[in-house]
N, C-alpha and C positions, 0 to 999 in steps of 0.2 A: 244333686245339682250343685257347682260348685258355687260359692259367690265371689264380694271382689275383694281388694285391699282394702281395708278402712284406714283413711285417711292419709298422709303420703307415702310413697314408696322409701320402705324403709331402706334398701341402699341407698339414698340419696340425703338420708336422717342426719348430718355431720358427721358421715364415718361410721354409722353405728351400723351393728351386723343387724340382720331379720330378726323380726321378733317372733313370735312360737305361730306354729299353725293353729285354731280351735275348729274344732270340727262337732257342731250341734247345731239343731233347729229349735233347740228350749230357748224361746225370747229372753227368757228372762233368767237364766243362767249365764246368757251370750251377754246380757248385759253386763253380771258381775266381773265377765274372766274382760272383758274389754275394759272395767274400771279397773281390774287388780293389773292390766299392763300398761293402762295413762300413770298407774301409780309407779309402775317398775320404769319408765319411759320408752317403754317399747310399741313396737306399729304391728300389732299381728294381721294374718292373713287369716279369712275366717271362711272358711265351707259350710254348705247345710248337710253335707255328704261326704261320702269316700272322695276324694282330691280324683277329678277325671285326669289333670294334667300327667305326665309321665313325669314321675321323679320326685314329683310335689312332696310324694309324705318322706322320702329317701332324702330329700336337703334342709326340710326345715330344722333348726337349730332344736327345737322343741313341741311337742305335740300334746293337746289338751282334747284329747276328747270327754264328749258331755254324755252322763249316762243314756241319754237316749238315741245315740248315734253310735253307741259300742257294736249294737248287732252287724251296723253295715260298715265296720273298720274289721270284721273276722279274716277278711280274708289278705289284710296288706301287708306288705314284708316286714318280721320281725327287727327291731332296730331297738337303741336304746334313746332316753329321755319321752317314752311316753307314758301320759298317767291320764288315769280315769276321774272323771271331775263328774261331782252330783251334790244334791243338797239333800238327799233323804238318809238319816243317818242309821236305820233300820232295816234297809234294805238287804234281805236274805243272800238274792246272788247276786251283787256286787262283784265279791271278790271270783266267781267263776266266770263272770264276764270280763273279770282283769286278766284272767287267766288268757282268754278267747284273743285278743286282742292285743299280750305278752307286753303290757301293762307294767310298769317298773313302781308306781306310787299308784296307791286308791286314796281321793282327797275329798272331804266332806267339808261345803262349805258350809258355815260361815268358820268354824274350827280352825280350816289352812291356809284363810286367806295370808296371814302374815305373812308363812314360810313361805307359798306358791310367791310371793310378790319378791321375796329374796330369789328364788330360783329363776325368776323371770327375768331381773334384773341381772343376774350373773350372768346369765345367757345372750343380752342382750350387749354388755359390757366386755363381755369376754373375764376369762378369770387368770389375772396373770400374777407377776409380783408387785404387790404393796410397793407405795411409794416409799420413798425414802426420807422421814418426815423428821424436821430437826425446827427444834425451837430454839428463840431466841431472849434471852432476856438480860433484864438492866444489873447489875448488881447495887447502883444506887442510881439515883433520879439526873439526869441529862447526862448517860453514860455514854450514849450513841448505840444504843441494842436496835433501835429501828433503821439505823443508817447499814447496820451490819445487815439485818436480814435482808434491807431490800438490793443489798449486794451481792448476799448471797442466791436473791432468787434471778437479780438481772445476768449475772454470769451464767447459773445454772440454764436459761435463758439461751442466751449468746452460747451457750456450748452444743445447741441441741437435744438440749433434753425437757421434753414437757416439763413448767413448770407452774406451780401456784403459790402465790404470796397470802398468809390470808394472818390479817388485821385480829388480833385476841385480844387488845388493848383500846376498851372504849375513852378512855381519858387522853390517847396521844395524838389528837388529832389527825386522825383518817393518816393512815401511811400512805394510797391514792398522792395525798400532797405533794410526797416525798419525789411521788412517779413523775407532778406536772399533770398527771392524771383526772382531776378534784372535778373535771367537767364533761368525763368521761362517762358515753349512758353506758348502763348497764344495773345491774341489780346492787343493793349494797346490806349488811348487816339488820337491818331493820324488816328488810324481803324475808328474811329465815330466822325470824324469832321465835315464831308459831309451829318451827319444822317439828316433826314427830316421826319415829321409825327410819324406813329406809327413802334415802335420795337418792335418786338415781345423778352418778358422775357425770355424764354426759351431758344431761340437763342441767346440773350446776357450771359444770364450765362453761357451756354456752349460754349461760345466761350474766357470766361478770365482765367486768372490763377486761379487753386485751389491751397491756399499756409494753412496750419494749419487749415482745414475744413470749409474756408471762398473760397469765389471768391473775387476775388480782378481786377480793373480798376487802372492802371496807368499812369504814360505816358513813352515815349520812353525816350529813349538816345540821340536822333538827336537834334535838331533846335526847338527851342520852338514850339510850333503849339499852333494857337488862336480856340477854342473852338466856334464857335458861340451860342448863346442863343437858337436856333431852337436844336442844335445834344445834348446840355445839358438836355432839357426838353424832348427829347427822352428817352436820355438816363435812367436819373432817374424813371420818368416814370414809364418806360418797367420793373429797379429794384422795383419797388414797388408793383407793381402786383403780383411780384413771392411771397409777403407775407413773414415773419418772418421780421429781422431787417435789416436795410443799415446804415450803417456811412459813413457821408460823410467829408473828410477832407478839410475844406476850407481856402484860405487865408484871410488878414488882411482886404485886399482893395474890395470894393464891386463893381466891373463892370457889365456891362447886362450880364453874363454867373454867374455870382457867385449870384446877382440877381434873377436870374432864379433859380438856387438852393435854395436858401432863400424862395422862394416860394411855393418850395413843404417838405418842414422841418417839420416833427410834435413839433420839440422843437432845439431849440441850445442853445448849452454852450458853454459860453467864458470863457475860462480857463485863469484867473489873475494873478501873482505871486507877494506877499506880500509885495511891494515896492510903494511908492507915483509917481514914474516915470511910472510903468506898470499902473495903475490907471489911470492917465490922458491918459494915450494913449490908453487903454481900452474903458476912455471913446466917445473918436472919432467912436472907431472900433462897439463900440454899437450903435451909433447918425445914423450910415449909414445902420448896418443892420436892425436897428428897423425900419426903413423906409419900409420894406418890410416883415422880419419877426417877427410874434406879441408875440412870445413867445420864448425870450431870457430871459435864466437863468447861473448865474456864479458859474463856482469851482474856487476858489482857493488855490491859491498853497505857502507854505512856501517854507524859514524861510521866518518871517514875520518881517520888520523894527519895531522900538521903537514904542508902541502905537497903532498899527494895528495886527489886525488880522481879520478872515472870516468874519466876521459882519462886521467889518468895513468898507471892500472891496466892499461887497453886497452892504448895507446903501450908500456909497461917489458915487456907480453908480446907485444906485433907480433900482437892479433890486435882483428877487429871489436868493437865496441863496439855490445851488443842496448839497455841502461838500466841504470838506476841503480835499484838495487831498496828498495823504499822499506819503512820501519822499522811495523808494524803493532803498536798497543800495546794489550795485551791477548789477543794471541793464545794463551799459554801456557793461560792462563785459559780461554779460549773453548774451548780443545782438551777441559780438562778439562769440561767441559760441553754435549761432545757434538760440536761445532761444528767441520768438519774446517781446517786450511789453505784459505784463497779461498775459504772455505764464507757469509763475510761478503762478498755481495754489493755492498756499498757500503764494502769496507773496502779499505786501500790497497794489501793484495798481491792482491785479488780485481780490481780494476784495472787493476792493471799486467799480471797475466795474462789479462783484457778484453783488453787494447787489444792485447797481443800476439796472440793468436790472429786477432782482425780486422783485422789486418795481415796475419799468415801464412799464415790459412784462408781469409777471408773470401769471399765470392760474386764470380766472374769474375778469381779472383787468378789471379797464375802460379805456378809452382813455386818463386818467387826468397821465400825467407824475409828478411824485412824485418830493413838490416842497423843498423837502429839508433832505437832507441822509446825515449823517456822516457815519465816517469807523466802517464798521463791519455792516451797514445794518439798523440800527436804526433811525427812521423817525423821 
C-alpha cells in the first residue's frame, strides 16, 4: 500500500530535484532514513510497499529500500541507485536478498549513516562542477581586499552566474555593510558555528541574504564568535557544490578556520598597494598562506611610490602577476548611496572584475585561472 509525500512536494523545494523513494513498514528504520534526508535536505517519498503508481520506482533519483520490504521489491525493474538498508548487522541473507532485488549498496545502519547522507545529498543537489572559488586577501591592513571581493562577487552576479560572497574575516566588520545589506534577514556566521559534516547547498543558500543577485554570509552584530575549522569546511563545501562562483573574503592572519578555507580556494589574490611597507608585510601574509594554498597570485594596487610599479610588486614577492587594479573615483560616495563595490557597470573596478571573470569562468574555459589580466580585459 503505497503512502504519501512527507512534507512538501519536493519539485516545488527552490528548484531542488526529488528526494530518494524509501520503501519499509519498519517504524523505526523509516524514522532513521527520514532523519538521514532532513540531514541531506532532501523530501523523500515514502511507501509501505512495492510503489502501486506506474513509474514511481523507474523515476525516483534514488531508492532505499528497508530489509523488510526486499521480499515484495523482487519483482521490480532492474535500474541502478538502489540499496538495501537494515540495522541487523548479522544478518546471514542480506546479501541474497540484494541480489533478489539487483541492489547496488547493502547499508547497516548505524555504520552508513554518514556516507548514505553524502549520497543523498548528491542526489538531491545534483552532482555537477565545483564552483569556481577564489579568495581574496589584504596584503597589509586597509588594502581594499573586501572592496575587491565584493566586486568581484557583484559582477560575477550582474553576469549571470550564481554567485556567493562569504565573510572569512571576523574583525572586518560584516562585508553585508559593504552590500547596504547590514538589515538584511537572513542567517549570518554565528547560525553555522556548530555546523558539523555535510550541509546541504540548497539549504545554505536559501537560508542567507540575497543583497544585488548574490547570496551573501556574514557575521552578526554581537560578540565576536570563533568559527571552528569543522562549521568552515561545511560551510564552503555545501557553497561549492551549488556551482557557479564563491568569493570568499579573508583576513591577514592565517588560523585553523582561515586554513581550512585556504584549502578549498581554486586561486587567491593578494591585493598589494604600491608601497615598499605593503610589500614586506605582503610578504609574511603570503609565507603563511602558501603554506596551504598552492596557488596565490597578486593585484596590485596604485599609486605606486618612486621606482615601483605591478611588476615590481609581483617580482620583490616571487609570485603571479593577475593586474593592476585600477583607482575608481567616486566610489566612497557611490557606497554611500546605495551603490555596492562593481555595482557600476561601466566603472573601472566593475571592469577589471568583467574582464577577469571572462577569463576565469567564461564559456568552454579550463580550470587554469588566467595568470595575468590588465584593465579592459587583455591577457
Amino acid at each position: 500500500m503505497a503512502g504519501s509525500f512527507v512534507g512538501e512536494d519536493p519539485s516545488s523545494a527552490g528548484g531542488r530535484r526529488d528526494g530518494p523513494l524509501i520503501v519499509t513498514e519498519d517504524a523505526i528504520l523509516l524514522d532513521d532514513l527520514l532523519r538521514l534526508c532532513a540531514a541531506a535536505g532532501a523530501v523523500p517519498e515514502v511507501h509501505h510497499g512495492p510503489p502501486g503508481e506506474r513509474g514511481c520506482w523507474e523515476r525516483a533519483p534514488m531508492i532505499l529500500v528497508g530489509d523488510d520490504a526486499a521480499r515484495g521489491c523482487r519483482g521490480a525493474a532492474r535500474r541502478p541507485g538502489v540499496m538495501l538498508v537494515g540495522r541487523n548487522q548479522d544478518d546471514p541473507d542480506v546479501w541474497r536478498r540484494a541480489v533478489e532485488i539487483g541492489a547496488e549498496y547493502v547499508l547497516r545502519l548505524p555504520d552508513s549513516e554518514g556516507w548514505l547522507v553524502d549520497q543523498i545529498a548528491n542526489t538531491v543537489e545534483g552532482v555537477g562542477r565545483s564552483a569556481l572559488t577564489v579568495g581574496v586577501m589584504g596584503g597589509r591592513g586597509g588594502s581594499g581586499a573586501s572592496t575587491l571581493a565584493c566586486a568581484l562577487a557583484v559582477t560575477a552576479a550582474r553576469s549571470g552566474r550564481r554567485a556567493m560572497l562569504i565573510d572569512g574575516d571576523p574583525l572586518g566588520g560584516g562585508i553585508d555593510v559593504l552590500l547596504g545589506g547590514e538589515e538584511s534577514e537572513g542567517l549570518r556566521w554565528p547560525d553555522f558555528a556548530r555546523s558539523k559534516g555535510r550541509l546541504g547547498g540548497g539549504a545554505l543558500e536559501e537560508s542567507l541574504p540575497a543583497l544585488h543577485g548574490l547570496r551573501v554570509l556574514s557575521w552578526g552584530r554581537d560578540d565576536e564568535v570563533i568559527i571552528p575549522p569543522q562549521a568552515m569546511r561545511s560551510v564552503l563545501a555545501a557553497a561549492r557544490r551549488l556551482g557557479g562562483v564563491v568569493v570568499v573574503d579573508l583576513p591577514r592572519r592565517v588560523d585553523e578556520s582561515v586554513a581550512e578555507a585556504l584549502a578549498q580556494l581554486d586561486v587567491g589574490l593578494l591585493l598589494v598597494p604600491g608601497e615598499l611597507r605593503a610589500v614586506v608585510a605582503a610578504q609574511r601574509v603570503a609565507a603563511a598562506a602558501r603554506m596551504v594554498l598552492g596557488d596565490l597570485r597578486v593585484v596590485a594596487r596604485g599609486p605606486y611610490t618612486a621606482g615601483l610599479d605591478e611588476q615590481w610588486v609581483a617580482q620583490a614577492l616571487g609570485l603571479p602577476l593577475v593586474g593592476d587594479l585600477p583607482t575608481e573615483a567616486g566610489l566612497p560616495s557611490a557606497q554611500d548611496s546605495g551603490v555596492p563595490p562593481g555595482g557600476n557597470s561601466r566603472g573601472a573596478l566593475a571592469r577589471f572584475c568583467t574582464a577577469f571573470w571572462e577569463l576565469a569562468d567564461g564559456p568552454g574555459r579550463s580550470d587554469e585561472v588566467p595568470a595575468r589580466l590588465r584593465e579592459g580585459g587583455a591577457p
